[in-house]
N, C-alpha and C positions, 0 to 999 in steps of 0.2 A: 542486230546482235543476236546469235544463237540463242533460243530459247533453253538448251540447259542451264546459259548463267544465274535463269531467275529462278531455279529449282530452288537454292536456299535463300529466300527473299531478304530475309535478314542478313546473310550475307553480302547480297549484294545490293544492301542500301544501308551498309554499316557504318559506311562516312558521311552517310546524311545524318545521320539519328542525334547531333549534339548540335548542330544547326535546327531540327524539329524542336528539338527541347526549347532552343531559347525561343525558336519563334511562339511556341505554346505559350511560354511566360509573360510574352507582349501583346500577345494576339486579341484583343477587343472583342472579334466573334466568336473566339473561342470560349474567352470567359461569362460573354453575355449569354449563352447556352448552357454552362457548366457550373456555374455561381448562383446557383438555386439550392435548395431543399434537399431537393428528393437524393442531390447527389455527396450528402454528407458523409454517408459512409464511404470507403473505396471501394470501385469496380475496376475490374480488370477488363478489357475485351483488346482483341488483336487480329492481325492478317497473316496470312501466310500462302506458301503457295501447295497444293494438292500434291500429298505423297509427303511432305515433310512436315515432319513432330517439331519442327524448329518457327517462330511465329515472332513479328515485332508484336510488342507489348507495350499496351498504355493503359498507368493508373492513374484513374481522376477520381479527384475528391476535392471537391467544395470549390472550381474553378481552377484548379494545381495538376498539374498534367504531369509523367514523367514515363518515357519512352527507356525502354529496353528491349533486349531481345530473347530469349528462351523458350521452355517447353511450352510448346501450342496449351497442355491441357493445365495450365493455372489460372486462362482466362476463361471467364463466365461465357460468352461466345467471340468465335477466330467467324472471320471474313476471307474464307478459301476460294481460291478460282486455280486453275492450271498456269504453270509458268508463261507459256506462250500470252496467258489473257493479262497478266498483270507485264507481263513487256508492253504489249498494249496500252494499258491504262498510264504507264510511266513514259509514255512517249511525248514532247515537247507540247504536240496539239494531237491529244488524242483525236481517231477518230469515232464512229458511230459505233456501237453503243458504248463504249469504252470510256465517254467521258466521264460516266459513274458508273460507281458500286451497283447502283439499284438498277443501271441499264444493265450491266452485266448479269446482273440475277434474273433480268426479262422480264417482259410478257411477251410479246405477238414474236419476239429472237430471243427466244432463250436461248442462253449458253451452259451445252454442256459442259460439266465439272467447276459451274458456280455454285457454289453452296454454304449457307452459315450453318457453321457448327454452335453446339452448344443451346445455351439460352435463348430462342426466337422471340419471346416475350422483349426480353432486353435488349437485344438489337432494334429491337422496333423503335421503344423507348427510348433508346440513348442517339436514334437517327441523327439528329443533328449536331451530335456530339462527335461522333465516328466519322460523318461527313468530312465536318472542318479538319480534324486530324488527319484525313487522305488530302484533302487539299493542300495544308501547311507540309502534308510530304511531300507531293507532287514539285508544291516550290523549294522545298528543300535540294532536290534532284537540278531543276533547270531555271530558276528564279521565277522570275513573276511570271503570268503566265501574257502570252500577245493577245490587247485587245484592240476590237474595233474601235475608233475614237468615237465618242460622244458630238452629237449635233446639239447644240445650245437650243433651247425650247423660246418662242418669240418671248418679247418683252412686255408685249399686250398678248393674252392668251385672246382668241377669235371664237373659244368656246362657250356657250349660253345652254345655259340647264333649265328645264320645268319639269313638273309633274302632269300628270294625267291617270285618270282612272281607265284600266284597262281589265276587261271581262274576258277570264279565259276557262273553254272546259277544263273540268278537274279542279282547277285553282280558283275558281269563284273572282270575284272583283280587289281589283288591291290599286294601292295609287302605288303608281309606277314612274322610275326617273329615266327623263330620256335627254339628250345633249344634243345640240348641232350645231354647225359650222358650213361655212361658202356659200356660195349664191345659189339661191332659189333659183334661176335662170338655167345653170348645169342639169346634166342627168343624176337623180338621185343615188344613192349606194346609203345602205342600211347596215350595219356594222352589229354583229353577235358575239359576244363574250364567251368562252369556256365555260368549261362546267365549274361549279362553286367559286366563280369569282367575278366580276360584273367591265361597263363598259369603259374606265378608266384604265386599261388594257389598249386601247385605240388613240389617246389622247397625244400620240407622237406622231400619230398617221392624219388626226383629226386637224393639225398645225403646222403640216408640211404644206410649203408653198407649191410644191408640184402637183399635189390633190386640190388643193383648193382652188388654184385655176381650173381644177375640172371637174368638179361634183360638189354638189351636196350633201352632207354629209351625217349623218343621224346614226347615233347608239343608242341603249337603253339598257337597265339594269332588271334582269327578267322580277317578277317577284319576290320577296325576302330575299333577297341577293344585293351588295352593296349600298346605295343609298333609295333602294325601294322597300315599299313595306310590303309586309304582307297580308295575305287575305287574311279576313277575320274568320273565317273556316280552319286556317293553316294550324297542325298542332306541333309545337318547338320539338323541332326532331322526327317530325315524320314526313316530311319534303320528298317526294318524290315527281318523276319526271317522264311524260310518254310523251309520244309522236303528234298524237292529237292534242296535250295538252301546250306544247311546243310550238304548234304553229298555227294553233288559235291565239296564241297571245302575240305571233308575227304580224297576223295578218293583223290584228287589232288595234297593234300602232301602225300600219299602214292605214287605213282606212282614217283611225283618228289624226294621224298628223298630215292626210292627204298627199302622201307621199307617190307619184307617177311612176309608177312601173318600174317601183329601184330594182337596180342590181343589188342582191343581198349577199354580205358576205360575211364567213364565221370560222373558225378556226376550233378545232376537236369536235365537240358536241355539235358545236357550232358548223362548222366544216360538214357532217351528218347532217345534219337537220336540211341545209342546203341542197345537200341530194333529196331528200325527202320532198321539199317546196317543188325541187324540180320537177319531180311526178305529179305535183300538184299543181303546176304551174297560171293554168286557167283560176284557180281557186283562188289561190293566194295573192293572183294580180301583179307578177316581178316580171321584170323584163332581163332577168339571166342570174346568173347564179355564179360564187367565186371559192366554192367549199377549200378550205383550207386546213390541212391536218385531217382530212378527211376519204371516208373509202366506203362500200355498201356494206360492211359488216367488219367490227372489232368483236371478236370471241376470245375472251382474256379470261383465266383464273381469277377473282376478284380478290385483294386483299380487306383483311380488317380491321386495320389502323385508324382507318377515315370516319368508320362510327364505333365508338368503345369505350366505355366508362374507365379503360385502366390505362389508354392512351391520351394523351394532352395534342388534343388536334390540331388545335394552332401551332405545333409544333413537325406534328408528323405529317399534315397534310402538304405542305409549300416545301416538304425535305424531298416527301415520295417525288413532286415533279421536277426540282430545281434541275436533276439531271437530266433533264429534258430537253433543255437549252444546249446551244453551242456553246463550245467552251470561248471561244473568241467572241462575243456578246457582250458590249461591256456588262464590267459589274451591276453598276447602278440599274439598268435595265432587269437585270436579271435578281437584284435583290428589291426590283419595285415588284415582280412577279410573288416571290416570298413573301411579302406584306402581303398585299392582295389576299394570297392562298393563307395567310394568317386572321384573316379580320374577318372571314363569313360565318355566320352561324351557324349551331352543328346541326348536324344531319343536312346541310345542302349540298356539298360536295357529294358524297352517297348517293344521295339523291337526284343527282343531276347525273351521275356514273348509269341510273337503272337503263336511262338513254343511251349512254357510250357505249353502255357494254350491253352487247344485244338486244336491248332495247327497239333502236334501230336495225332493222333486216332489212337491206334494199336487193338482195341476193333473187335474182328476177323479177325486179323491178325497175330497176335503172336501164335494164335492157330497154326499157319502154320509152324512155325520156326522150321529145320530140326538141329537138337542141335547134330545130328553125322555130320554132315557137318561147324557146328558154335557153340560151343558150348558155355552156359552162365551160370554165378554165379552169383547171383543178391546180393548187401550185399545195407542195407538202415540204418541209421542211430535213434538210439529210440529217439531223442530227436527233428527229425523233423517233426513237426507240418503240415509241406504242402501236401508233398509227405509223407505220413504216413507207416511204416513200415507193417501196414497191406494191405496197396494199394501194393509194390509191393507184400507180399507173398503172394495175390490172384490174380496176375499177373503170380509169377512163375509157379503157380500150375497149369493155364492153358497150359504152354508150357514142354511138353514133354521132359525129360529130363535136364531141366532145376533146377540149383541151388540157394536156398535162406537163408541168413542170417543175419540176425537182429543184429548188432553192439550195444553192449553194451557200454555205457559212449560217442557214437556219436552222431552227428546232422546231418544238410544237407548239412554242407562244411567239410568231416570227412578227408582228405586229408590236408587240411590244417589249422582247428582248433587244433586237436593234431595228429601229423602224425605217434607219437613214438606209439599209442594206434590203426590206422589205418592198419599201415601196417606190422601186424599179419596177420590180416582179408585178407589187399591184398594177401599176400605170398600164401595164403590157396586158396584165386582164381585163383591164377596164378598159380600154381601146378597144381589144377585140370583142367584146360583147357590144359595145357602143357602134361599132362599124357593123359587129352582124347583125341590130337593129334598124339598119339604114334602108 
């Protein structure tokens, strides 16, 4: 459809708006976000598209939503993007970055003529508010949205948890939780969680029976991150995260769980640090590397939602990534990410970011990366907007030997948004590292 139809967006989504209304008034998620405190008074905030004074309009107050349409300037902040960009985002299955607001607004693809008007403070805050209301419009327009179907999880989970005290520069000594699964007999593979969030991200990869005929399989929760504690150095809120501190605690459940020359593989931070091992490869004792969501440098504007006494993190953290995911991931996948990104203590997300974002500079050094010694599959997911599937395949291209594949239908948590659509893609990296070890 011609992008001038979406010049007046309220016009042309004017037969949705009494279908959004009722859906607002049933909607579970909407209310479990909006039936708090803070939003007793009324707020205004709405969308529109750039160049037009004309804006849809939602007032909530105390869990009570109600959709109209008028002058952009009565709301406290409008959510403007260009007609052509909200034809996008209203498309059946959007695609990249287009499945959200906040991929629209960027980092590593910004799009010009995204921009929140008004109130910044308040858009921040009301994130998961304003979210669900672009969702319940989006089904407004084309009904539920197509998802991937759900793989039923075994009936006996084959996962077995312990502790262990693990000594890492920086972070001093902490007992640390680590999980594994399949036979000791396979070749090992090491599994690394995202930033601010721990190794119950894996546990759908951890219980496919296509992995478990062929590895071993071992995650761990880095320090104060999920079910590990933290050092008794660590002070509540000041979590931060280097290279060195990073994969001295790799190497340390390697060495303690006697783990053979795993394949290590990690996804964002995670995804990074893998290149990083790779440069280190003698060091750290792997026998190949599967970075995921990963590239030699993310240089992002950083926001400041994730530590800030006038933001509710459990709130704003798991909203900033949800649009991360494909939007065909099932839900439950993608709302087990949301918990996760709800439940970790503050300042570790921050803190696990000092790494994401520049932290990590592999930029002439991956050049170096002897791939018959370590070898690497890069696989990145099309749907993530941060670490972009073109960042790493101009990553792998520099490294000699090195493998790269673009996961169709994934994001930047492709492990554990849909793992049954994942782990193909893993199996094909773990063969070939496993065959280039022969």
């Amino acid at each position: 459809m011609a992008a001038h139809s979406w010049q007046d967006l309220s016009a042309r989504l004017e037969g949705t708006l009494s279908q959004l209304n009722e859906s607002l008034g049933s909607d579970p998620q909407f209310k479990a976000f909006s039936n708090v405190e803070p939003t007793v008074k009324p707020v205004i905030f709405g969308w529109k598209s750039a160049g037009s004074d004309t804006a849809i309009l939602c007032s909530v107050e105390s869990g009570v939503a109600n959709i109209t349409h008028g002058h952009a300037d009565k709301a406290a902040f409008i959510l403007s993007a260009l007609p052509e960009q909200w034809e996008q985002f209203y498309q059946p299955i959007p695609k990249a970055p287009y499945q959200s607001y906040w991929g629209m607004l960027g980092q590593n693809i910004h799009q010009d003529g995204v921009e929140v008007l008004g109130d910044y403070d308040l858009f921040v805050a009301y994130t998961s508010i304003w979210r669900r209301v672009l969702e319940l419009s989006h089904t407004s327009l084309h009904g539920p949205s197509v998802e991937d179907s759900v793989v039923s999880p075994p009936e006996d989970d084959p996962i077995i948890g312990r502790y262990v005290y693990v000594s890492s520069p920086g972070w001093g000594r902490a007992k640390v939780f680590y999980e594994q699964t399949g036979d000791a007999h396979n070749p090992d593979i090491l599994f690394l969680h995202t930033a601010g969030s721990d190794s119950r991200q894996y546990h759908g990869v951890m219980t496919d029976d296509r992995m478990l005929s062929r590895c071993r399989m071992t995650a761990f929760d880095l320090p104060g991150h999920g079910r590990s504690f933290p050092s008794n150095t660590q002070i509540p809120g000041q979590h931060s995260n280097s290279e060195d501190s990073y994969i001295g605690c790799i190497k340390e459940i390697i060495r303690l769980l006697g783990l053979k020359k795993p394949i290590v593989c990690g996804a964002s931070m995670g995804g990074h640090v893998c290149l990083a091992i790779a440069t280190r490869a003698a060091e750290v004792g792997v026998g190949g590397v599967i970075p995921c969501q990963g590239s030699e440098f993310t240089d992002m504007k950083r926001q400041w939602g994730d530590r800030s006494l006038f933001v509710n993190q459990s709130l704003f953290n798991p909203e900033w990534i949800y649009g991360m995911m494909a939007p065909t991931s099932p839900r439950v996948h993608r709302d087990l990410i949301w918990h996760l990104y709800s439940g970790q203590a503050f300042g570790m997300f921050r803190g696990d970011l000092d790494f994401y974002f520049g932290g990590w500079d592999g930029r002439g050094r991956v050049e170096t990366i002897d791939t018959k010694q370590c070898p690497i599959y890069m696989l990145t997911g099309e749907y993530d907007w941060g670490n972009t599937p073109e960042l790493s395949r101009k990553t792998a291209a520099k490294i000699p030997g090195a493998k790269f594949t673009e996961m169709q239908g994934l994001g930047h948590f492709p492990a554990t948004e849909n793992p049954a659509r994942f782990v193909p893609y893993l199996i094909e990296a773990v063969d070939f590292i496993v065959s280039a070890n022969k």
